[in-house]
C-alpha positions in Angstrom: 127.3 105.7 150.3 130.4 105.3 148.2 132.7 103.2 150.8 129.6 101.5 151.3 129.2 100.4 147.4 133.0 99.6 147.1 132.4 97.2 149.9 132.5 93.5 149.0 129.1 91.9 148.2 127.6 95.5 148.0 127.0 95.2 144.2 124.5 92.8 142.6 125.3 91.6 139.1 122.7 90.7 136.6 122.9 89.8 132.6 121.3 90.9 129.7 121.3 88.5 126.9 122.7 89.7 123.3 121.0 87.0 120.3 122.1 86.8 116.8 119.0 87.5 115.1 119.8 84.8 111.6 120.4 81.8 114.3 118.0 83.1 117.4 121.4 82.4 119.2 122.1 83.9 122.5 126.0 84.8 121.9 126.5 87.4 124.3 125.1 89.2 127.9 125.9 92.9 128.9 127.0 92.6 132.8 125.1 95.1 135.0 124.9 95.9 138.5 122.3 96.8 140.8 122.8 97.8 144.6 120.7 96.7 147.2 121.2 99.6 149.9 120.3 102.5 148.0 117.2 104.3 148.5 114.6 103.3 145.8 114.7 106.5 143.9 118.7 106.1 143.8 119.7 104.2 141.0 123.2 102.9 139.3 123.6 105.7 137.4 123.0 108.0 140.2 125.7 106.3 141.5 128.2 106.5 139.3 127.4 110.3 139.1 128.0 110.9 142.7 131.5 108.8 142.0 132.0 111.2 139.5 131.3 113.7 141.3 133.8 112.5 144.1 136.6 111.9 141.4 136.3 108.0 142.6 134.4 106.9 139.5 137.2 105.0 138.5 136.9 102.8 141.7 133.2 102.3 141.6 133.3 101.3 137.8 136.2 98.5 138.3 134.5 97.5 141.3 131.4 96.6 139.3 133.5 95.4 136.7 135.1 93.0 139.1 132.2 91.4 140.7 130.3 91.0 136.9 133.2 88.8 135.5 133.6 87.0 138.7 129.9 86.1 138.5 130.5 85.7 134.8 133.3 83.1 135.2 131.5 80.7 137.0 129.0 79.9 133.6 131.0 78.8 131.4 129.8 78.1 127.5 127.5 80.9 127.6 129.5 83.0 125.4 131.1 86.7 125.5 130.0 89.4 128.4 130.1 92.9 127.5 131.4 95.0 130.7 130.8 99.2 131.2 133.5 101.3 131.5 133.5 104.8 130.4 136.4 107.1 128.8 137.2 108.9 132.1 137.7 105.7 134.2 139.9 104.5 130.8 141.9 107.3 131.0 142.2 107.8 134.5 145.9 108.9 135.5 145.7 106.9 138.8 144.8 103.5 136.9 147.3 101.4 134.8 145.8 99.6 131.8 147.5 96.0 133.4 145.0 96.8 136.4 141.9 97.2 134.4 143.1 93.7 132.8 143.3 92.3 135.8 140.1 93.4 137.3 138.4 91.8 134.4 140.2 88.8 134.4 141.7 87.8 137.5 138.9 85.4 138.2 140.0 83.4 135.7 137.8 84.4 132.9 139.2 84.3 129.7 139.9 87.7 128.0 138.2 86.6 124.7 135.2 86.4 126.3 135.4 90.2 127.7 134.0 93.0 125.4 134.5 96.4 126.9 131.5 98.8 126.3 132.8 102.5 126.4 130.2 104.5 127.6 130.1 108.0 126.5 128.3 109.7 129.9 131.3 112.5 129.4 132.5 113.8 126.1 135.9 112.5 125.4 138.4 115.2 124.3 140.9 113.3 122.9 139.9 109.9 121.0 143.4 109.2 119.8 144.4 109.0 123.2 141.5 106.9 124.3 142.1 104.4 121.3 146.0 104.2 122.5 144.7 103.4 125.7 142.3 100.6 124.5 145.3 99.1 122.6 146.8 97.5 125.6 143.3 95.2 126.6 142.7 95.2 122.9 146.6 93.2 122.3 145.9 90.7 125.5 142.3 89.8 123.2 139.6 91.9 124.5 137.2 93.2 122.3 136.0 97.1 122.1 132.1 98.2 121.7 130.6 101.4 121.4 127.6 102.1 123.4 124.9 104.0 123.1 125.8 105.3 119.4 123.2 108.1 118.2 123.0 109.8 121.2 124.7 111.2 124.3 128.2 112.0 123.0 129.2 109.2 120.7 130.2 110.3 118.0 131.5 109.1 114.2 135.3 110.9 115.4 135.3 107.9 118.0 133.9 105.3 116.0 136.9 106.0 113.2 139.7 106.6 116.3 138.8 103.7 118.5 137.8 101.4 115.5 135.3 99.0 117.8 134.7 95.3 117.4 131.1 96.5 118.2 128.8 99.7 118.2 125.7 99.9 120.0 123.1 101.5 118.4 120.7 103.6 121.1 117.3 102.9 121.7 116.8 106.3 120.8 116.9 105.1 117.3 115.5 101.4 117.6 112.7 102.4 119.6 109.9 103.1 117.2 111.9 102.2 114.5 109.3 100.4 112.2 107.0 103.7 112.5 109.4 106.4 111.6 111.0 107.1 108.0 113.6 109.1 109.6 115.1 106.5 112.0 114.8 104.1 109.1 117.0 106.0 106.9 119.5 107.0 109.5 119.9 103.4 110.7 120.1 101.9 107.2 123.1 104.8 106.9 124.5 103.1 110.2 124.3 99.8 108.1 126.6 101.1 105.3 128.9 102.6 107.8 129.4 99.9 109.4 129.9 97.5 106.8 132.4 99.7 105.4 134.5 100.0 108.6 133.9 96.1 109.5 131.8 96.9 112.6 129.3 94.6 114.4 126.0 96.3 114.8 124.2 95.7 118.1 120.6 97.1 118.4 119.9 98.3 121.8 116.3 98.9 123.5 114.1 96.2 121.4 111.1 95.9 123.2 108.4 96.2 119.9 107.8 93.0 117.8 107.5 95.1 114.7 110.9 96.9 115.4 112.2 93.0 115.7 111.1 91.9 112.5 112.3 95.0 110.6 115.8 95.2 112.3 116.0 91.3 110.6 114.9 92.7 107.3 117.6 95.2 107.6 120.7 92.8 108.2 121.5 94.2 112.0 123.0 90.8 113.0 122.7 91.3 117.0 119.8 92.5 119.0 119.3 93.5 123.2 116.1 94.4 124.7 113.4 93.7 126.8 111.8 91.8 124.3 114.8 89.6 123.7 115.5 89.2 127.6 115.4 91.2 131.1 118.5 91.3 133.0 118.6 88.3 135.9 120.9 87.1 138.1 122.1 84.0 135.9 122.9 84.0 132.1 120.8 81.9 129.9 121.2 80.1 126.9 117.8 80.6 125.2 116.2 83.6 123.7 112.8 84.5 124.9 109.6 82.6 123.5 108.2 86.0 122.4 110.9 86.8 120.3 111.5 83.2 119.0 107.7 83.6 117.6 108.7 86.4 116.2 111.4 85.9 114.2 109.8 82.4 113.1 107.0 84.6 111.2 107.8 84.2 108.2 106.8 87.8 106.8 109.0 90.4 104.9 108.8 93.5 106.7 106.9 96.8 105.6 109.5 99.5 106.4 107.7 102.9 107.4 107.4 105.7 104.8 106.4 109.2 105.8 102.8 109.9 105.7 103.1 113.3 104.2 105.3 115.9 101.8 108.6 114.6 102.6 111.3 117.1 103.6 114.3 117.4 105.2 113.2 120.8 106.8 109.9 120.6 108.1 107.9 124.3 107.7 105.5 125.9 110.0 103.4 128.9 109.1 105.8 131.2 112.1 108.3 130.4 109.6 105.9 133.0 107.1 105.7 135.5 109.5 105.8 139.4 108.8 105.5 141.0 111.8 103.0 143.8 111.4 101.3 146.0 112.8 97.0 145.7 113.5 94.5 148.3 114.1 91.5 148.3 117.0 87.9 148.1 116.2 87.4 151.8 117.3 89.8 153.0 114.7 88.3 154.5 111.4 89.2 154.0 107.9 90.9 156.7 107.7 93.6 155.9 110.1 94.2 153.2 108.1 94.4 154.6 105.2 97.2 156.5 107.1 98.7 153.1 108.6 98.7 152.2 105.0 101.1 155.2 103.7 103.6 154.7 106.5 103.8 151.0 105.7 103.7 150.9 101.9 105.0 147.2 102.4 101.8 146.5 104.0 99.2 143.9 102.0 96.9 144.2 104.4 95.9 145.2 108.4 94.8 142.9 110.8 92.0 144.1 113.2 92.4 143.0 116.8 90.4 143.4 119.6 92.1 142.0 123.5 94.6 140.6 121.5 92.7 138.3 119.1 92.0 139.3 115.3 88.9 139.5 114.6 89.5 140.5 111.2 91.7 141.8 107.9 91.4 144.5 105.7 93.1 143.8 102.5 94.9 147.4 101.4 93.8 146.9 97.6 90.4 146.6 98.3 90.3 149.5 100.8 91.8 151.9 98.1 89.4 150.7 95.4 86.6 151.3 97.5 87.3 155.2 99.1 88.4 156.0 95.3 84.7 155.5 94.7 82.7 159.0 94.1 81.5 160.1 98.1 83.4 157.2 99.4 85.5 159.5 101.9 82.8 161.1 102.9 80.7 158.6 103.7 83.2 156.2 105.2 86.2 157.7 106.1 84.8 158.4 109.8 83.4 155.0 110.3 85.0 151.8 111.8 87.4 149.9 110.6 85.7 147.0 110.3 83.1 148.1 107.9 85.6 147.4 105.4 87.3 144.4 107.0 86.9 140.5 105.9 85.5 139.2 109.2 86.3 135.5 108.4 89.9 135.8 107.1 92.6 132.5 107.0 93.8 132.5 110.5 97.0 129.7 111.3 98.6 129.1 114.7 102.3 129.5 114.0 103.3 126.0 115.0 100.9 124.9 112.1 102.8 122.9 109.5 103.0 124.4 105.9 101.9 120.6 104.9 98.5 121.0 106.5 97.3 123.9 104.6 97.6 121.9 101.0 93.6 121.8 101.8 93.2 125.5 101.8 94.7 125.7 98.1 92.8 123.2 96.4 89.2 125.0 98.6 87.0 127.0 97.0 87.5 130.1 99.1 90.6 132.1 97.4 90.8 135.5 99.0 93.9 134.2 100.7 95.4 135.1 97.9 95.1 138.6 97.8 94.3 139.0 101.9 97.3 136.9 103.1 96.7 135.2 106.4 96.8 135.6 110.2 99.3 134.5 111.9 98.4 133.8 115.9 100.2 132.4 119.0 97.7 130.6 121.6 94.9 132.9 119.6 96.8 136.3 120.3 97.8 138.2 117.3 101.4 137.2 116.1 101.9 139.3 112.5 101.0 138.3 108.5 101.9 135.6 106.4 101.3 136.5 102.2 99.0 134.6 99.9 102.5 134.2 97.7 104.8 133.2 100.1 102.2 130.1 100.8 101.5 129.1 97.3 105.2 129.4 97.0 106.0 127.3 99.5 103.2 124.8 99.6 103.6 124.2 96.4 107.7 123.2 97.1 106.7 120.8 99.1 104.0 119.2 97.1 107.2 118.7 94.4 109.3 117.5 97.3 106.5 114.9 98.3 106.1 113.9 94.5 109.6 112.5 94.0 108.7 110.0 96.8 104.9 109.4 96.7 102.2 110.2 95.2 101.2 114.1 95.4 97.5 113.5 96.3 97.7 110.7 98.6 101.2 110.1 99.9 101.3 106.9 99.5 104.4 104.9 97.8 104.2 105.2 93.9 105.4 102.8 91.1 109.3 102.9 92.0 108.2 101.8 96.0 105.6 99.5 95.2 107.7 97.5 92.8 111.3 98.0 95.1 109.0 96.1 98.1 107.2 93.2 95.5 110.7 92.5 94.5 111.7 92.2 98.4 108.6 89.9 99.0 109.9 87.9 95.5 113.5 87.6 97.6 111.9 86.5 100.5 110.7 83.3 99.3 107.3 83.8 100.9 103.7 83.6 99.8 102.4 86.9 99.3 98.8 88.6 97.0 99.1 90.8 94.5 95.3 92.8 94.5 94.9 95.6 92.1 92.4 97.9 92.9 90.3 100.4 90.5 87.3 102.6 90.3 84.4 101.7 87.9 83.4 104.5 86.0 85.2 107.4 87.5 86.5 109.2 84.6 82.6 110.3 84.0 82.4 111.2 88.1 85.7 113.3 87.5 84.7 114.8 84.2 80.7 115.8 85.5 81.6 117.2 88.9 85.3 118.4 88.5 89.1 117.5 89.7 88.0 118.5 93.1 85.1 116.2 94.1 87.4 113.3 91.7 90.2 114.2 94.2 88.3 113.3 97.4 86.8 110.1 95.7 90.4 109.2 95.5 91.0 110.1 98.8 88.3 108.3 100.4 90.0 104.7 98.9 93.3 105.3 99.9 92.2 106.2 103.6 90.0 102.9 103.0 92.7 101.2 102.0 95.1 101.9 105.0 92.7 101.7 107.6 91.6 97.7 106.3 95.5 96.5 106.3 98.0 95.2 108.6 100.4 98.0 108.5 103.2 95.5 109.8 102.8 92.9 107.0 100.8 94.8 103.9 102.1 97.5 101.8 99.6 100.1 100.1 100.7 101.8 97.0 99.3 104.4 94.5 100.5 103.8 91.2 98.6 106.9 89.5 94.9 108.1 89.2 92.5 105.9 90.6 94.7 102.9 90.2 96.4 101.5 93.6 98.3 98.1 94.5 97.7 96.2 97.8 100.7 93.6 98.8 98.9 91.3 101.2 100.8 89.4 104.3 97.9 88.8 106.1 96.2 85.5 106.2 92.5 86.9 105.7 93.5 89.3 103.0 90.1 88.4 101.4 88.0 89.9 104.1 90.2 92.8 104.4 89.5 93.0 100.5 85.8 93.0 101.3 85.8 94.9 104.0 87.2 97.8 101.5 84.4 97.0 98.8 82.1 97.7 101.2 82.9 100.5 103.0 83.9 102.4 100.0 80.5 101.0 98.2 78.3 102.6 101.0 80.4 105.8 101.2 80.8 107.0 98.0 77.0 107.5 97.2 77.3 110.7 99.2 79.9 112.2 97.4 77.2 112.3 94.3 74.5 115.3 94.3 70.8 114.9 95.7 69.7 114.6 92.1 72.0 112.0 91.3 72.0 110.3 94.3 67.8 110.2 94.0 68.0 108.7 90.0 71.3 106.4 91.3 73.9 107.7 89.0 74.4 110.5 86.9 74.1 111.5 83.0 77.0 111.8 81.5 78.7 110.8 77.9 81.0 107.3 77.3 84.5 107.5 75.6 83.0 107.8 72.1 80.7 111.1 73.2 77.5 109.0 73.6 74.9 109.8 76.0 75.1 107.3 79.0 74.0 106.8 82.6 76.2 105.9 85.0 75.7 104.1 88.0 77.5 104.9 91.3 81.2 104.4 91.3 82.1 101.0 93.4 85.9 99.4 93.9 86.8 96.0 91.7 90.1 94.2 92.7 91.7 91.8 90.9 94.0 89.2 92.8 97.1 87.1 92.2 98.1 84.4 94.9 101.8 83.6 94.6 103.3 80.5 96.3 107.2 79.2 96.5 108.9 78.9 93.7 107.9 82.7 93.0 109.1 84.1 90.1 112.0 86.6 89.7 110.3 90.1 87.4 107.7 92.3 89.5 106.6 93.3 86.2 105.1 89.9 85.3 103.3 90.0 88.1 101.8 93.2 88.3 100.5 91.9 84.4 98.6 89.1 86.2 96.8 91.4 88.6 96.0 94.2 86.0 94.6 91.1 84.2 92.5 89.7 86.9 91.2 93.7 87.9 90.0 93.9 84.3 88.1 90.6 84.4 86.7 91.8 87.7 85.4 94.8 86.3 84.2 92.8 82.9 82.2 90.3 85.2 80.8 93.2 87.4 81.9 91.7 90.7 84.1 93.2 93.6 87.1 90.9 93.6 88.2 87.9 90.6 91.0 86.2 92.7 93.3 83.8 90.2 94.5 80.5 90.7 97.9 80.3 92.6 100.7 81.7 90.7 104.3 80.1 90.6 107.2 80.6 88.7 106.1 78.3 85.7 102.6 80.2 85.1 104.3 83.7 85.5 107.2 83.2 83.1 104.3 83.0 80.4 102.8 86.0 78.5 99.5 87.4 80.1 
């Protein structure tokens, strides 16, 4: 299969185009091969492994190498062709750096056109050594890219040794990139690096419009993909229709955020775990009170029947209770469970910490003194404490709060205003829709944090579910008070489409008795008695069209403004006129 490859004609090449995304110019293609002969499960890279395998990779890779820039030559005015060769083949003994040169160039393409792509397939022991050997095509004016950066085994030690014209950042990362906070923030650290070392940034694997649009936002100059082109036998000179549509939209970018407590660390209840031991069904409590001398560390038992608890018998209550007068006698001999909680907290280990927030705020609170169960596919696994997740829940609730807000998770004041004041530099039209409850200190106040909570709750969910996550951005700016930064064309009817939904919903999160009478009794800000009506959503909105004024804070004044005049004129949404630069500079 190998002499058969080597063999002229055996190799196919195709291109891949590179565009710039500022200019939707196509500046670049990567050259790669495909091979006719192979069985269809047998690909490239399959191929190269067997070289590898046969210490000919060397041969196979200049081989390909050969027959892309020959094929390459014969286009000219189609710009630069980026060309794979890993370390090994570089530094292969056998090969002299003046026949690599020649390989690539020998049809008569000029070497300013070539860009090298080291592939990392192998890790690469010495990069010092690898960059000396790159120095020689680097002096006769090719360039030097490294691919697949942020996985396999590229590393920041190669990027500082070899110093490349061009780094290739893998799919891995780009892939998803406008739905993950964690890619987001390691790519935007790629962005400083780069900048810092004077490195070209290539994205690899663009195949998501959303990813497009957001790599734009973030300054990557240079894009490759699916999305931006296929590989075919011929370069072209225009980028794909898809991708010119989408970098035409003129729409700022909503970068992700994370969607819960943010940490770097993420917790799951097996990260609790005590192991310890349980008692059967059949076992009295007086074997426990046994258990419970020879573990005095013990909180509690577990009860477990085939391997599932069934129950927990907290060790305070179970001494409080025999210290009773007759207690002994009358239940010392009996089973376990008559003293057992029979619906304790029971978590599955991979659980995340994040997800039990719920359990603190509930009304049920013998967690805290029981602990919880902590189970594997349903089997018994050991005990968490009560402490330990009050402790820890409550870390990450002050994590979360430094980067949203604690009860939703949504982006708070410093987000909201960071991504208005992107949308000001973008020189695009944008609303501005404040949204606010009627009459919800009185709900709070009658029926307690907890029922205000899930009032709150039930807008923000309302809120996300009715916007374009791609071009709107949702913030919670404290209490019952949220900002919407509307994209989207038919904003209005999204805005209605909230109104209503929360209008029908929140009825039910009154009692019977108030939902009969159609409000509730309650007292205004001076102590009066007053009746309520059911709480209902007001918006106020601010259209801003080009020129759009430079302070966020002038801005937000405006749509506070309109809110109030919403809620003055009892209606769902007061839009005002079309704001520009003039009209904002003035004092609302």
């Amino acid at each position: 299969m190998l002499e058969r490859a080597l063999a002229a004609g055996s190799l196919t090449p195709v291109f891949q185009p590179l565009v710039r995304l500022d200019t939707l110019e196509v500046v670049a293609h990567e050259g790669l091969s495909r091979c006719a002969f192979m069985p269809g499960n047998f690909s490239i890279l399959d191929l190269l492994d067997l070289a590898r395998l046969e210490g000919r990779l060397a041969d196979v890779e200049l081989h390909a190498a050969r027959t892309i820039c020959r094929a390459f030559a014969t286009h000219p005015g189609v710009g630069r062709i980026l060309v794979n060769l890993s370390a090994q083949a570089i530094l292969h003994d056998a090969l002299p750096p003046d026949e690599v040169l020649f390989a690539l160039t020998g049809s008569g393409l000029d070497p300013a056109r070539i860009t090298i792509e080291v592939t990392e397939r192998d890790v690469v022991e010495s990069p010092a050594r690898l960059a000396h050997a790159l120095g020689y095509l680097r002096a006769h004016g090719i360039r030097i890219a490294l691919d697949d950066f942020g996985n396999g085994h590229s590393s920041f030690e190669m990027w500082n040794e070899i110093h490349p014209d061009v780094v290739k950042i893998d799919r891995y990362l780009i892939h998803g990139l406008s739905r993950s906070a964690g890619r987001l923030a390691i790519v935007r650290a790629l962005c400083q690096v780069a900048e810092t070392l004077g490195t070209d940034l290539v994205a690899e694997g663009v195949e998501d419009p959303a990813d497009l649009r957001l790599l734009r936002e973030l300054g990557i100059p240079y894009a490759q993909g699916f999305l931006i082109g296929r590989p075919i036998a011929a370069p072209v000179t225009e980028v794909s229709d898809d991708a010119r549509k989408i970098l035409r939209t003129p729409s700022v970018a909503v970068p992700p955020r994370p969607r819960g407590p943010v940490t770097q660390r993420p917790t799951q209840v097996r990260h609790l775990l005590m192991e310890a031991p349980s008692v059967h069904p059949r076992q009295t409590n007086d074997e426990v009170m046994a258990l419970f001398v020879v573990h005095p560390e013990l909180h509690a038992v577990a009860v477990v029947k085939d391997g599932h608890p069934i129950g927990l018998i907290n060790r305070r209550l179970v001494n409080e209770r025999m210290a009773q007068p007759f207690a002994r006698e009358l239940l010392a001999r009996k089973s376990c469970t008559a003293l057992m909680n029979a619906a304790p907290l029971v978590c599955d280990e991979h659980r995340s910490l994040e997800s039990l927030a719920d359990v603190l705020r509930g009304e049920d609170q013998r967690y805290l003194s029981d602990g919880f169960i902590v189970t594997s596919d349903g089997k018994y696994r050991g005990l968490g404490t009560g402490e330990a997740l009050v402790r820890r829940v409550s870390e990450l609730r002050i994590d979360a709060a430094r980067h949203a807000n604690p009860l939703t998770f949504l982006p708070g004041n410093i987000p909201t205003t960071e991504h208005m004041e992107r949308l000001l530099s973008g020189s695009e039209r944008f609303v501005v829709v404040h949204v606010d409850l009627t009459d919800f200190k009185p709900f709070n106040d009658h029926y307690g944090y907890s029922r205000g909570d899930e009032m709150i709750r039930l807008l923000s969910s309302l809120l996300s579910e009715h916007v374009d996550p791609a071009l709107d951005f949702v913030g919670h700016i404290g209490g019952d008070d949220f900002v919407v930064l509307f994209q989207s064309e038919d904003w209005a009817a999204r805005c209605h489409s909230v109104i209503d939904a929360f209008n029908s919903r929140s009825p039910h999160l009154f009692d019977e008795v108030d939902r009969v009478r159609g409000g509730l009794r309650g007292k205004d800000r001076r102590g009066m008695p007053q009746f309520f009506p059911f709480t209902t959503v007001v918006m106020g909105a601010v259209q801003l069209s080009p020129p759009l004024p430079q302070r966020a804070q002038s801005i937000a004044a405006f749509a506070a403004r309109a809110k109030r005049q919403a809620k003055r004129a009892n209606v769902g949404l007061h839009v005002l006129a079309r704001v520009t630069a003039p009209m904002v500079t003035a004092t609302p």
